[in-house]
N, C-alpha and C positions, 0 to 999 in steps of 0.2 A: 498454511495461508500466507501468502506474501502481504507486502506493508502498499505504500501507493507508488515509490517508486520502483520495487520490484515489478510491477506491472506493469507500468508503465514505459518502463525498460521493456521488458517481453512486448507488449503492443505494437512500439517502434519495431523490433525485428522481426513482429509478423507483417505490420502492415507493410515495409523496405523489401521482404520477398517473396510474400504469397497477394499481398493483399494492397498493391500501389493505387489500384483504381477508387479505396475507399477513402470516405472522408475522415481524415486525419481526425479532427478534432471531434466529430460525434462517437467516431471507435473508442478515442481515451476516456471523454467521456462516460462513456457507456461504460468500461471496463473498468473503472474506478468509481463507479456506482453502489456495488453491493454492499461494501464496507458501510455504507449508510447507516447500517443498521447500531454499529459503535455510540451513532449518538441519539437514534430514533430508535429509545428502548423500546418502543412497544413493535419494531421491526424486529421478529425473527430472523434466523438463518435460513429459515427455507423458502421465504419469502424471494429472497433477492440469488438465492446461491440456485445452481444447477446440478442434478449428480450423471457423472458420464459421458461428461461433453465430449467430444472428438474434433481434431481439428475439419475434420468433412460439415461440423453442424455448422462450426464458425466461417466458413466460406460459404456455405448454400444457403445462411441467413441475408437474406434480403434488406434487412434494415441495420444501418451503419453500427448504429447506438445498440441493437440488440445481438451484433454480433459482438461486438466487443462488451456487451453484457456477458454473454456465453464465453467468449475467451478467458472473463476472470476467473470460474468455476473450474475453466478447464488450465489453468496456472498454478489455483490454488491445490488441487488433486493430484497434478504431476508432483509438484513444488512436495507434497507431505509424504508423496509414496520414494519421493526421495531422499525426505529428511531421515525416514522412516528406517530405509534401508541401509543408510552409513549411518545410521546410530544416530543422528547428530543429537539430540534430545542428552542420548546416555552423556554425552562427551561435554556438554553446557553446563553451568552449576545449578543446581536444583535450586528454584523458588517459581513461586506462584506465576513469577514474573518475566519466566526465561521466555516462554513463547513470543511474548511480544517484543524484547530486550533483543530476543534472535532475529525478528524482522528489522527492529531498529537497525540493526547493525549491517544487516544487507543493505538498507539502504544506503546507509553510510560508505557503503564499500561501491556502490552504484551508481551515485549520484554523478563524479565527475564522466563518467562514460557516456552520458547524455550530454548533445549540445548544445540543446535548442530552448533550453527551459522558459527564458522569456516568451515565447511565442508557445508552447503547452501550457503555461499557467494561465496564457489568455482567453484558453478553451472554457476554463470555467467562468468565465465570466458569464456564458450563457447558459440557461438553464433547458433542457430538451424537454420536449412536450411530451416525450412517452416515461421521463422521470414523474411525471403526474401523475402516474397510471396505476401506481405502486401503493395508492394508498395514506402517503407520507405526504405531511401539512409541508404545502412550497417553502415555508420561512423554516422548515429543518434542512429542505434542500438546498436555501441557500446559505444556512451554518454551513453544511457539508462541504457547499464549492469555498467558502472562504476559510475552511479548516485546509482544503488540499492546495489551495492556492499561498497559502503560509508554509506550510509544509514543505512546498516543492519550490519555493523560491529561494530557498539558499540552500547551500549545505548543511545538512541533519548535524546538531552536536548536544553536546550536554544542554546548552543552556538553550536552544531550540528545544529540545523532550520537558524543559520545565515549564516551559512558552506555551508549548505545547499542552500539557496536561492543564495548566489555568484555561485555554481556550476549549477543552473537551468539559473539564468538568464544571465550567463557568457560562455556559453560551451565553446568556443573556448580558454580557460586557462588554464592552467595545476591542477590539482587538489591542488597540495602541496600551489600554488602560491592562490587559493581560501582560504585551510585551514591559511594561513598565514592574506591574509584580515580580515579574519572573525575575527580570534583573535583578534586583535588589534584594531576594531573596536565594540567587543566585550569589550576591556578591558579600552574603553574609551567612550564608551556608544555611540558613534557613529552609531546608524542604522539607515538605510531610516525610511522613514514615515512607507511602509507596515509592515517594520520587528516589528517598533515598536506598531503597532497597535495588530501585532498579539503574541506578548508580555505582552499585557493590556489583550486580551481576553484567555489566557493561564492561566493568573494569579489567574482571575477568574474559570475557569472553573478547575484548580486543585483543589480549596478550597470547594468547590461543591460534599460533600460525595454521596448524593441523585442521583445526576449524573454519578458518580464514580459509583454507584450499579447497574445502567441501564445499563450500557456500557456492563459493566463485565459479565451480567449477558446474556445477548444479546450472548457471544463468549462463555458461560458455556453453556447457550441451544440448539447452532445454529442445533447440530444434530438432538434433537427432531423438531425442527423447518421444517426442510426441509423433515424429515419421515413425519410426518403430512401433510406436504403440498402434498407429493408421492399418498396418502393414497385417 
């Protein structure tokens, strides 16, 4: 499973050469929807994910928002049978915490290659009528656009993942009053046990160039990946 800019990264290079004619921001939107479920525990996985998707579903979907609902499934599927097969897992350091530690870090390695982020974090600003459809109370939807719209607004780093974790496991705060925790508990080494765990396995796995070329290398092919897989 990719993080939000891993996909969003993939999005841009499908909608740039297969898919010009769609609407840029209900596609992103749509394909950074599933994850919802991170903060709307009573959303399953299978609620929001797809199994088997092909790049033929995500073009012959008629609706902007629901193909790029179906391109996350099929990002996320590629994205594992690839981590799968160069080991990356084995090559990480074992904690509870590497899978998500290993997304953090793609994004981290991803971010600048995007250049339009003002104008994609404005996408969330609106909320799509077929995200209603799902089940899920509009005020988690709109946690969610204001989790990816912090997210995506600057560059991923340590004290962004702390920022971050007060705004997942705190919704009901104001954001300003999260970013103000974070810092100070950032600037006093105060974090829980998880933050700090996932801090130990960050550290490592930045120093990790072998790692760093799997990743990269993974979001440099994904196109032949999934034409191959068509074929």
């Amino acid at each position: 499973m990719a993080a939000p800019v891993g996909h969003i990264f993939l999005a841009l290079l499908l909608l740039n050469n297969y898919l010009p004619e769609r609407n840029k921001g209900k596609f992103i939107v749509g394909t950074s929807f599933p994850d919802i479920r991170y903060i709307s525990k009573k959303t399953n996985r299978e609620t929001t994910h797809r199994k088997s998707v092909t790049l033929q579903d995500v073009q012959q979907e008629p609706s902007d928002f629901q193909a790029g609902f179906l391109f996350h499934s099929l990002v996320d599927e590629t994205r594992e049978a690839y981590m799968e097969k160069h080991k990356v897992y084995d090559m990480a350091p074992k904690s509870k915490y590497t899978s998500f530690v290993l997304k953090f870090f793609e994004d981290q390695l991803l971010y600048n290659k995007v250049k339009d982020w003002p104008q994609i974090t404005k996408y969330f600003d609106t909320i799509q009528e077929e995200e209603k459809t799902f089940g899920i109370e509009e005020q988690k939807i709109k946690r969610w656009h204001r989790f990816l719209k912090l997210y995506c607004k600057k560059q991923t780093s340590m004290k962004n993942l702390i920022n971050l974790y007060f705004v997942c496991s705190y919704l009901y705060l104001p954001p300003t009053l999260c970013k103000a925790a974070a810092s100070v508990m950032y600037s006093l080494s105060l974090f829980p046990a998880p933050v700090k765990e996932m801090i130990e396995v960050m550290e490592k796995v930045e120093g990790n160039e072998k790692l760093k070329k799997i990743i990269l290398n993974f979001y440099e092919t994904f196109e032949q990946e999934i034409l191959k897989n068509e074929a």
